[in-house]
C-alpha positions as CSV (number, residue, x, y, z in Angstrom):
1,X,0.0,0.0,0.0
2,X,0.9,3.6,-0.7
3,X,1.6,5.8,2.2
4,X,-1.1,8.5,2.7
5,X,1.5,11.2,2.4
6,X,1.7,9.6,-1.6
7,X,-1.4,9.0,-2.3
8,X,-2.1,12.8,-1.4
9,X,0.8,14.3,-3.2
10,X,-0.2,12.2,-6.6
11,X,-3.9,13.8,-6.1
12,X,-2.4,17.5,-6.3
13,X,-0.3,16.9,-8.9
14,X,-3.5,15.9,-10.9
15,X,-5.5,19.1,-9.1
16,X,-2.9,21.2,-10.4
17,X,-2.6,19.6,-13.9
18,X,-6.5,20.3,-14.9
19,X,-6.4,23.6,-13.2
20,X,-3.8,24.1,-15.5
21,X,-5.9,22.7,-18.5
22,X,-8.8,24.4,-17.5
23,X,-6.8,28.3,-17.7
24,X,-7.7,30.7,-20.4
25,X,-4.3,32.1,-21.8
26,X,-4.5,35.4,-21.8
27,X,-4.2,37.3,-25.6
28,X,-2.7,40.9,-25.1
29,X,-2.8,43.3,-28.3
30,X,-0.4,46.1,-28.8
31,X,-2.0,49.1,-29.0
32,X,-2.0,50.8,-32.1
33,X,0.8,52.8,-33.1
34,X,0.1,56.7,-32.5
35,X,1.5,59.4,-34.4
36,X,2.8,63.2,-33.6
37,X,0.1,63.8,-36.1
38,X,-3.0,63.2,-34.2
39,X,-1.9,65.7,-32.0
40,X,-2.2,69.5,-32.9
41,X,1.2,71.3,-32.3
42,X,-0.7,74.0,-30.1
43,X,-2.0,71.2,-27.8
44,X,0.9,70.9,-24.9
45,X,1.2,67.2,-23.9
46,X,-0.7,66.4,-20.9
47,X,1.6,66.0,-17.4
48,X,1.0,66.7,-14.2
49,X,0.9,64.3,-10.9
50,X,-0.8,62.4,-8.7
51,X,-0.8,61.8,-4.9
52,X,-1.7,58.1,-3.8
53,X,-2.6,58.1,-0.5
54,X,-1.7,53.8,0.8
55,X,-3.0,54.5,4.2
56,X,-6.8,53.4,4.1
């Protein structure tokens, strides 16, 4: 007989094979490429910044 400690190491390594089946891969697109022309010359690029506040 197998000892428990096998017999429940074999059943995760089967878990974690279908969960690996059962994953959607993910498909990322580039974006498309952007040119200086969409952008009117008088139009100054947009900056600034942000405060992020981690203390909730």
């Amino acid at each position: 007989m197998l000892d428990a400690y096998i017999i429940e190491r074999i059943q995760r390594e089967r878990e974690r094979e279908e969960a690996r089946r059962r994953r959607v891969p993910l498909r990322i697109e580039k974006p498309p490429p952007s040119t200086r022309e969409d952008r009117s010359e008088s139009d100054p690029p947009e900056r600034g910044s942000t405060v992020i506040d981690f203390h909730l």
